[in-house]
C-alpha positions as CSV (number, residue, x, y, z in Angstrom):
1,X,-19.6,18.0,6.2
2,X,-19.4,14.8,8.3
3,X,-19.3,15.5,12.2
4,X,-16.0,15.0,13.8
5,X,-17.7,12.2,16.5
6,X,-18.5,10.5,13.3
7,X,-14.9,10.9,12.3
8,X,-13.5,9.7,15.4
9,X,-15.8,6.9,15.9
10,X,-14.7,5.0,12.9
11,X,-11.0,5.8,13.5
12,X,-11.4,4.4,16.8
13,X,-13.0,1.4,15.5
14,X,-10.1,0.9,12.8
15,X,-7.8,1.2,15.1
16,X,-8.8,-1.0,17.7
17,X,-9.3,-3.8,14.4
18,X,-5.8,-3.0,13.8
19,X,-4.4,-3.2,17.1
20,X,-6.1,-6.4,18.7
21,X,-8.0,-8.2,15.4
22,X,-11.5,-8.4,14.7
23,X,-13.7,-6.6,11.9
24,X,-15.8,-3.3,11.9
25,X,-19.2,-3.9,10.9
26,X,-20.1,-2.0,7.3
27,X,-22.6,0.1,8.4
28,X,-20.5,1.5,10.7
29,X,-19.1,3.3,8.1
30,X,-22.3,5.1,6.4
31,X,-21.6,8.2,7.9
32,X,-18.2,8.9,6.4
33,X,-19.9,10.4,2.4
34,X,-17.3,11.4,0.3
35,X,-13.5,10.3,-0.4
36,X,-12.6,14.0,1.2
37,X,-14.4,12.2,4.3
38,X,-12.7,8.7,4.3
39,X,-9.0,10.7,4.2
40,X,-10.1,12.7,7.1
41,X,-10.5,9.1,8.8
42,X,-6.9,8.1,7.7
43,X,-5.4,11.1,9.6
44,X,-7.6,10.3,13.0
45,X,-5.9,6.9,12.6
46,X,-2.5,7.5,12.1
47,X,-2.7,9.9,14.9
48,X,-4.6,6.6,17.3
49,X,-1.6,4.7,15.8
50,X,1.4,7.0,16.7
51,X,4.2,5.3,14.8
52,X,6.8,7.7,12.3
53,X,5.9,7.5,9.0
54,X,8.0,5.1,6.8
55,X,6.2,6.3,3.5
56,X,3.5,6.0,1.2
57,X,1.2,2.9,0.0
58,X,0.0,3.6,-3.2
59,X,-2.9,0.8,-4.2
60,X,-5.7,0.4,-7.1
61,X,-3.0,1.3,-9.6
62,X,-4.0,-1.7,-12.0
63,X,-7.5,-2.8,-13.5
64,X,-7.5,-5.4,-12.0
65,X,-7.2,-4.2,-8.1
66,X,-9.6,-1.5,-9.1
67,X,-12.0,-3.7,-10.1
68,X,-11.4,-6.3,-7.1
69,X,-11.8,-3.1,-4.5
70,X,-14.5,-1.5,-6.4
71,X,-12.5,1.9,-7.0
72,X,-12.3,3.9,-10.6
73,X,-8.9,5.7,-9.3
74,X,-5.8,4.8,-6.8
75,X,-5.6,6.2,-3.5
76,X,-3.1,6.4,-0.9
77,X,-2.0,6.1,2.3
78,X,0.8,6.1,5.2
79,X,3.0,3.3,5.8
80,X,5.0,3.0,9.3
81,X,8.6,1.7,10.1
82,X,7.3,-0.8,12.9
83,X,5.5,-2.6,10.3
84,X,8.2,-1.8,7.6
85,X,10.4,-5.2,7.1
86,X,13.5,-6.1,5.2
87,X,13.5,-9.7,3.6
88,X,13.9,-12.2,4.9
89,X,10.9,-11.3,7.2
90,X,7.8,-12.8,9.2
91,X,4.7,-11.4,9.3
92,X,2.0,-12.2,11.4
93,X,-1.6,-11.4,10.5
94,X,-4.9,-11.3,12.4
95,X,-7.3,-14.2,11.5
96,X,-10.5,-13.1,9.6
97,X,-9.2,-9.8,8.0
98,X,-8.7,-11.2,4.7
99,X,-5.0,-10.6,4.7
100,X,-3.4,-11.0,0.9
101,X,0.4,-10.0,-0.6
102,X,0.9,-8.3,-3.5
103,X,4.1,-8.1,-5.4
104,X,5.2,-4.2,-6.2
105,X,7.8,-2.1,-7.6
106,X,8.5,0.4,-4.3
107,X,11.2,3.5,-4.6
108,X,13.3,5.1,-1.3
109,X,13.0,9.5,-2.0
110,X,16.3,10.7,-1.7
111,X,14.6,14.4,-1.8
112,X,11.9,16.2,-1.0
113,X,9.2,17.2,-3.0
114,X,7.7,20.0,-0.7
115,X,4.3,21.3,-1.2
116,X,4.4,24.6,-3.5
117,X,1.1,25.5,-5.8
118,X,2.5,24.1,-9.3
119,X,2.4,20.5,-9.8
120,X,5.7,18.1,-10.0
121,X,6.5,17.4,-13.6
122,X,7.5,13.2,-14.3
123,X,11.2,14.1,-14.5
124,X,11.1,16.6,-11.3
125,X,9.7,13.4,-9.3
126,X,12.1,10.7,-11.0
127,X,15.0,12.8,-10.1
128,X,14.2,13.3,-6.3
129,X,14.3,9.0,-6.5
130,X,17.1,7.4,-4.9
131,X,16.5,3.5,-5.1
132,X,14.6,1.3,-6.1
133,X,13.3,-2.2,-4.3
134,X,11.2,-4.9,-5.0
135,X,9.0,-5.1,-2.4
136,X,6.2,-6.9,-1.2
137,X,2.9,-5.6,0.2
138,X,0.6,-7.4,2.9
139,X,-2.5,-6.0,2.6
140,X,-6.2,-6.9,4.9
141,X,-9.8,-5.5,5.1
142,X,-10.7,-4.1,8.9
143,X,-14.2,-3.8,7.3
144,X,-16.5,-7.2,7.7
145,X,-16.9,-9.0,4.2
146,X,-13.3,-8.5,3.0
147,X,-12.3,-6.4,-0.2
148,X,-15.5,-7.2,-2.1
149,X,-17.9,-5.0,-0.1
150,X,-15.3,-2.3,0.4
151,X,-15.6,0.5,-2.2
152,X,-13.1,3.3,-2.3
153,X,-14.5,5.4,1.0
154,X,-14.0,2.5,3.2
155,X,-10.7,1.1,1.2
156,X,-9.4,4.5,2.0
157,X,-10.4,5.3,5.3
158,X,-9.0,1.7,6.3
159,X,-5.7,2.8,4.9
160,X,-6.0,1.6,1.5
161,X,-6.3,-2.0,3.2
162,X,-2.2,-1.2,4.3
163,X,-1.2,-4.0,6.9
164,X,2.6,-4.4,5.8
165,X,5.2,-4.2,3.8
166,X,8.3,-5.9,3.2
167,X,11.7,-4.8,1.0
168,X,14.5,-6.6,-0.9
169,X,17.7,-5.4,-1.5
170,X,18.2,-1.6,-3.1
171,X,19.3,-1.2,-6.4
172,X,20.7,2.7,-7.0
173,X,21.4,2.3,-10.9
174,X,17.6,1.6,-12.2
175,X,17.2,3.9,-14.7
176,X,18.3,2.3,-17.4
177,X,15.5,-0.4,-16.8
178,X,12.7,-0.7,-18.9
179,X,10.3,-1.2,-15.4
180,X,7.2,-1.5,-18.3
181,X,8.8,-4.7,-19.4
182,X,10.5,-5.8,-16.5
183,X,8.8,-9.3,-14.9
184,X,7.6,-10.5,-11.3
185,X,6.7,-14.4,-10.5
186,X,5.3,-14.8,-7.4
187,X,5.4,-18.1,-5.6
188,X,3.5,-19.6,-2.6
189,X,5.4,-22.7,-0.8
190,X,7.5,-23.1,-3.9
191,X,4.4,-22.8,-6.2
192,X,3.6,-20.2,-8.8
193,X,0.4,-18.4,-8.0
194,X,1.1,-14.9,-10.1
195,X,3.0,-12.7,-12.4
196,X,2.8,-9.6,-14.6
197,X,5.3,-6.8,-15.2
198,X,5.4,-2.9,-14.2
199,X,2.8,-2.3,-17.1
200,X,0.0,-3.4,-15.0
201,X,0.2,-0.2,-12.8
202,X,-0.9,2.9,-14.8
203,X,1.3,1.9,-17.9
204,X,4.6,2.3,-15.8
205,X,5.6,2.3,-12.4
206,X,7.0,6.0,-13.1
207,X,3.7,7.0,-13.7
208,X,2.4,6.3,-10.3
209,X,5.1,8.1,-8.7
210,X,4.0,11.1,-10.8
211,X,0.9,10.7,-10.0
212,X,1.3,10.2,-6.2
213,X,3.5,13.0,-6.1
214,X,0.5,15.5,-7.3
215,X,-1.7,13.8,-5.5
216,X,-0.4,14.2,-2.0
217,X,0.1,18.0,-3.0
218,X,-3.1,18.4,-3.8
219,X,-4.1,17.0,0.1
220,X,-1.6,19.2,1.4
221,X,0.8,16.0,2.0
222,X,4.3,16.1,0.7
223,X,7.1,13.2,0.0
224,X,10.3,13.6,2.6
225,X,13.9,12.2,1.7
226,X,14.0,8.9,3.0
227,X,10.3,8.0,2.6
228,X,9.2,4.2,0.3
229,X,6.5,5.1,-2.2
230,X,4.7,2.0,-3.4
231,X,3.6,1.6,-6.5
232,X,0.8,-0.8,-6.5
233,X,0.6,-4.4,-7.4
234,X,2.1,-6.1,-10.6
235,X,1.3,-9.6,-9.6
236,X,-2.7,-9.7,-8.3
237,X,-4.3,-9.9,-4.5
238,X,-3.2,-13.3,-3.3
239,X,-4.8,-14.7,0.0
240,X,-2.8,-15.9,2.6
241,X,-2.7,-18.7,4.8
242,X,-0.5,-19.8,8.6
243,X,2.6,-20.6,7.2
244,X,2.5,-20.1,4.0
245,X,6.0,-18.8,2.8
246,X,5.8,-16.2,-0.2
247,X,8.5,-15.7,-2.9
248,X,8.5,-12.3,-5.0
249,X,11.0,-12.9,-7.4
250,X,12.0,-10.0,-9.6
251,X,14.6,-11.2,-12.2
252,X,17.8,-8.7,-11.9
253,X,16.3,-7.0,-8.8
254,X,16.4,-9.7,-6.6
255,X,13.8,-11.5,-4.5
256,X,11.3,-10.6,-1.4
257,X,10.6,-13.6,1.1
258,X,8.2,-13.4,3.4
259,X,6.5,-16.0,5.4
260,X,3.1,-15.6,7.3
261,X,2.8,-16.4,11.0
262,X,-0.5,-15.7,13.3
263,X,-1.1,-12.5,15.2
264,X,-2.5,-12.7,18.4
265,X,-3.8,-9.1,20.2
């Protein structure tokens, strides 16, 4: 069992990284042995950070990610409405925290799915789902060396590397779409830099709310009417720049605009 002044020291280092910039050395971290450990850090930060939940992130839900963060299964974490944005929207970003967007499929809950001892069948989650929205993600490292030297216990204790996230507009009749098939470009200042479909994540964006839902049961979390659930990038991890502007454009679903501006503590 890892100490609780071990606990509460790298929480307090996260959070000051979040809060006024900077990085947290690695090794500052090699107390914190088992993925039950690094979640334990995520609650110690979101209680430092004190801002009502807006949802879940869901992230590593394509080969690709998982192989970029060095993790063999997704993970989760909480998102909050002060960093929650509705496109248009500017983000600003600490220097030096490798901050990166990622084009996602993201779904409003118009029920909840309360913690009780069987797990959520596919159907009992996809009915609880009110919208969906295309959505962009604005993701960073706290941890020195960016996403390469992460692993999963310090991707998950930083919050599954959570910085932002930004919506489009909702669309309520979606289940007729074929989300497997369905197409995202992404373009930086009028350039395109990425693009895949909702096949990248797990097979089918579906499939990660499934699996998020039993997840978070599992840790005792639940899903609340109202709350985003991401569903992991369909486009890549694309590094940022000061001004760059960002175009996730989603066919039928519409498009997600953000541009990035320079954080200051």
């Amino acid at each position: 069992m890892v100490a609780a002044e071990t606990t509460d020291a790298i929480a307090n280092l996260l959070w000051k990284a979040r809060s006024i910039g900077g990085v947290v050395p690695v090794e500052a971290a090699s107390g914190i042995d088992s993925i039950e450990a690094a979640y334990g850090v995520q609650r110690k930060v979101e209680a430092l950070v004190a801002m009502p939940r807006y949802g879940w992130k869901v992230g590593a839900t394509s080969q690709e990610a998982q192989r970029v963060l060095d993790i063999e299964e997704p993970a989760t974490a909480p998102m909050f409405a002060p960093t929650s944005f509705q496109s248009p929207a500017d983000v600003a970003v600490f220097p030096g925290q490798s901050a990166s967007v990622e084009s996602e499929f993201a779904f409003r809950f118009a029920r909840d799915l309360p913690e009780r001892v069987k797990p959520y069948s596919l159907d009992e989650v996809i009915d609880a789902v009110d919208a969906l929205l295309p959505a962009i993600e604005i993701v960073g490292g706290r941890f020195e060396g960016g996403f390469g030297r992460l692993g999963p216990i310090r991707l998950i204790a930083d919050m599954v590397a959570h910085t932002a996230f930004v919506s489009g507009q909702e669309t309520i009749d979606w289940r007729g779409i074929d989300l497997r098939a369905h197409s995202i470009t992404l373009f930086r200042n009028g350039e395109k830099v990425g693009e895949g479909t909702g096949s990248r994540v797990l097979g089918d964006p579906l499939l990660v709310l499934h699996w998020t839902a039993n997840h978070l049961l599992s840790r005792g979390e639940s899903i609340e009417a109202g709350q985003i659930v991401t569903t992991g990038t369909c486009t890549g991890i694309t590094p940022v720049a000061e001004d760059d502007v960002f175009i996730a454009d989603f066919g039928t679903l519409g498009k997600v605009d953000v541009k990035i501006a320079p954080k200051s503590a």
